[in-house]
C-alpha positions as CSV (number, residue, x, y, z in Angstrom):
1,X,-10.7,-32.2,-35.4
2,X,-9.3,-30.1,-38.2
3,X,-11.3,-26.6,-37.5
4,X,-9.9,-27.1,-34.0
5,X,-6.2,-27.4,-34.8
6,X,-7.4,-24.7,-37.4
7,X,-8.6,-23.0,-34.5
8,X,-5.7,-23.5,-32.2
9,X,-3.2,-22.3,-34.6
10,X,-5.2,-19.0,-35.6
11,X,-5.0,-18.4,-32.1
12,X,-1.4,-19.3,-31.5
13,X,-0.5,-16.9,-34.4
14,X,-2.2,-14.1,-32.8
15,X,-1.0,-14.7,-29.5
16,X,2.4,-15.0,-30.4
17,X,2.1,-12.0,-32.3
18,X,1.2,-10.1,-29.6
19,X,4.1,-11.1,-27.8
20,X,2.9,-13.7,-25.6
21,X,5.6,-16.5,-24.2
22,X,5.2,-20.4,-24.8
23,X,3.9,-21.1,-21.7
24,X,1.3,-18.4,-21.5
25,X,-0.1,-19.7,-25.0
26,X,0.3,-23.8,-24.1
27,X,-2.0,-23.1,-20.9
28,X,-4.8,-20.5,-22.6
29,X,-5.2,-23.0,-26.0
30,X,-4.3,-26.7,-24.2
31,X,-1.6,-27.5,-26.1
32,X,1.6,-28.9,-25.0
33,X,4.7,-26.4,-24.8
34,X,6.4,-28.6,-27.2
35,X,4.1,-28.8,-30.4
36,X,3.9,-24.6,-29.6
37,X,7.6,-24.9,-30.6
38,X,7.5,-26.8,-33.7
39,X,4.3,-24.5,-34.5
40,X,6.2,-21.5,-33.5
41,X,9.1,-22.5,-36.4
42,X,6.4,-23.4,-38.9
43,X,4.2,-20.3,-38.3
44,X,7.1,-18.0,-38.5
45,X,6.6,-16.0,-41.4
46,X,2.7,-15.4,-40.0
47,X,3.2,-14.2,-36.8
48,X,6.3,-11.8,-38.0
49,X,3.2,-10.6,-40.9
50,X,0.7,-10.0,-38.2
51,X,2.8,-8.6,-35.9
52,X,4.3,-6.1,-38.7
53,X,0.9,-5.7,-39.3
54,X,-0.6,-5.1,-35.8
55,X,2.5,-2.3,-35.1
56,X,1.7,-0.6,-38.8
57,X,-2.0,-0.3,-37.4
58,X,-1.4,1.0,-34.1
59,X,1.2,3.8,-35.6
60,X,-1.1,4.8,-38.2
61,X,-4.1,5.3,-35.3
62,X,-1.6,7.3,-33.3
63,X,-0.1,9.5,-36.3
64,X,-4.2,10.7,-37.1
65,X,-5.7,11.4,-40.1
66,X,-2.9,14.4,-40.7
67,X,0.0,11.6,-40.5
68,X,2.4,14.4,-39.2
69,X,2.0,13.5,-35.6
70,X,0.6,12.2,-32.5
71,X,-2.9,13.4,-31.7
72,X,-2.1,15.4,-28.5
73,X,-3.8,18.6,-27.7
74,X,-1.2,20.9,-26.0
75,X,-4.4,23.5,-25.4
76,X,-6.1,21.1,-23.4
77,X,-5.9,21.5,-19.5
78,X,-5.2,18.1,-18.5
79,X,-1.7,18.5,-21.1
80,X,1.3,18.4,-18.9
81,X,4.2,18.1,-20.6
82,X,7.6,16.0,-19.6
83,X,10.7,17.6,-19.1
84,X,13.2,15.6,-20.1
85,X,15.9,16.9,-18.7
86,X,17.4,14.8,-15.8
87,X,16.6,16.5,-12.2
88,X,19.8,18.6,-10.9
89,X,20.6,19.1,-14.6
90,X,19.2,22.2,-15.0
């Protein structure tokens, strides 16, 4: 019984930290909407920590190896750049 609550929250905690609501969670792991909100107080500080953590990852993977930038290759053919300018601005 323990490895599965140990199990359930792991996965709440990672599924929160990606951003998923209550509801979502309480039907994926079986567990009722209301011990997701006491666990949601209690796990707090975790899911803020992997969700730091998960945002840190994903910046560094799109900064490169050079960390001045994202990897985009303006040379490329496919490359189309965005104006930004709104259309009748101009």
């Amino acid at each position: 019984m323990k490895n599965d609550l140990n199990a359930s929250t792991g996965k709440f905690i990672e599924l929160r930290a990606q951003g998923h609501s209550l509801a979502d969670i309480a039907a994926k792991i079986h567990v009722s909407q209301r011990t997701l909100v006491a666990w949601n107080r209690k796990f707090k500080p975790d899911i803020l920590a992997l969700r730091a953590q998960e945002l840190e990852d994903l910046h560094a993977e799109n900064l490169g190896e050079s960390g001045t930038g994202c990897r985009v290759n303006r040379k490329h053919p496919g490359f189309n750049p965005v104006s930004s300018a709104r259309p009748g601005s101009i």
